[in-house]
N, C-alpha and C positions, 0 to 999 in steps of 0.2 A: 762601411765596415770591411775589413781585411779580407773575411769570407765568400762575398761575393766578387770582389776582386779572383781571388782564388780561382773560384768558380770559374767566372770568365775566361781567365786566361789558363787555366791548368786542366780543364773538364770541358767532356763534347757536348753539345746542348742538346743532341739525341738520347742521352743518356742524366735521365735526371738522378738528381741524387736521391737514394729512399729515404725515407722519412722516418723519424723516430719519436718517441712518446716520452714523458717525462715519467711514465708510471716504467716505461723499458729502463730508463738510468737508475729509478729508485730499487729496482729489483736487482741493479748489477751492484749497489751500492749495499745494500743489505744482504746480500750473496756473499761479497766479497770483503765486506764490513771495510769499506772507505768511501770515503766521500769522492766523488768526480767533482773536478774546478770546475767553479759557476762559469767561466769566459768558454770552457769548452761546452759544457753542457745548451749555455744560452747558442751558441754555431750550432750547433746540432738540430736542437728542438726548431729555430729561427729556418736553416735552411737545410737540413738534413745531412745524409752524408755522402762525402765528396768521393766521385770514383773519378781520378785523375788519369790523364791521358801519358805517355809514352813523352809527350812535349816537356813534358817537368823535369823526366831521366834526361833527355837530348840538350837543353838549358844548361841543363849541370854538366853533361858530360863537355859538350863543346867550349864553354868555359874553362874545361879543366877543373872548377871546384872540390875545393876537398867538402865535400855536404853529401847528407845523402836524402833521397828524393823520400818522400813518399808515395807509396805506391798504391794502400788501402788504408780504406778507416774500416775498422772492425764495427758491426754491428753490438748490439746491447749482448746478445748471446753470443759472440765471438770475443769479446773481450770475457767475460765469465771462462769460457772453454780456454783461450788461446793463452790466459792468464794463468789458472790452474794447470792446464797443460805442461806449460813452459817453466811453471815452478819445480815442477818435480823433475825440469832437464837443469836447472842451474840460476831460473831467474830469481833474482833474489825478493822474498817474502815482501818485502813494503814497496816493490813496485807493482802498477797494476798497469797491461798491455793497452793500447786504444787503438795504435797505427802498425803495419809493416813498412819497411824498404823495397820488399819483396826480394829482397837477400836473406832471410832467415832473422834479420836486425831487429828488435822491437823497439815502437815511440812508448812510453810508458811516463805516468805521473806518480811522484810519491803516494803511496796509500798512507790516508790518513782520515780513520773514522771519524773524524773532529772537526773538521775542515773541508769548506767547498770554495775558499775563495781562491785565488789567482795561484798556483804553483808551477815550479820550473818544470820542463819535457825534456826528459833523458830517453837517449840512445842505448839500449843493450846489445852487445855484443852477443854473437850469439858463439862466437870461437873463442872469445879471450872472454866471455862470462863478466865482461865490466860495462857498466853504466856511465856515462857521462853526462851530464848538461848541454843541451843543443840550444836552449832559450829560454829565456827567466819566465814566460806562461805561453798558453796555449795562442792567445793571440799575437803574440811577439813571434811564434813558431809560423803561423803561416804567414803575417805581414813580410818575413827573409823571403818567403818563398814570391810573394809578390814583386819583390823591389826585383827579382832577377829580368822580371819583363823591363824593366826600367833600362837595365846596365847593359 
């Protein structure tokens, strides 16, 4: 799986990732009245969440890629907060927050009460207030960030 690659190579093994419950997603999900994609949720619940190291920014910068890293995965309660937060600065209503850039940038998944299976991961801006598509799901989103080890 994409994940533990990740792991591997983007995160310190001193630092494990915390853990989270599947009753933590059902409360951000009912909180927030959307469904989180199953490909995310199963990364999650399987190996928790990734606090990646500085190596992810350095990949990208030395490259020169135009991408932007992730920085955090928000917990079950920082996605609730950092979500409703952010909507009252400009994020727009059907997206719901999961990741930062640690630029102010949000990873975000369409909100949709209806739906838990595979959806694309957009980028919000957080100065030009737009959203774009960084990867058609959540696992396509970290598999990019693997293959940089590759290139």
């Amino acid at each position: 799986m994409s994940m533990s690659r990740f792991l591997a190579l983007w995160t310190h093994p001193n630092f494990e990732p915390a853990q989270v419950s599947s009753a933590d997603f059902e409360a951000v999900e009912r909180e927030l009245q959307s469904g989180l994609p199953s490909d995310y949720k199963d990364a999650m619940l399987e190996f928790g969440l990734p606090r990646p190291t500085l190596e992810l920014l350095n990949a990208i910068c030395d490259r020169e890629l135009d991408l932007h890293p992730v920085s955090d995965f928000f917990d079950p309660e920082e996605i609730i907060d950092v979500t409703t937060d952010w909507r009252d600065l400009g994020l727009p209503e059907e997206l719901v927050a999961f990741a930062t850039d640690g630029m102010g940038n949000l990873f975000c998944f369409h909100s949709d009460p209806n739906e838990s299976g595979l959806r694309p991961v957009f980028l919000w801006d957080h100065d030009t207030k737009a959203a774009h598509t960084v990867a058609l799901s959540f696992s396509s989103w970290i598999e990019g960030f693997c293959h940089l080890a590759s290139n």
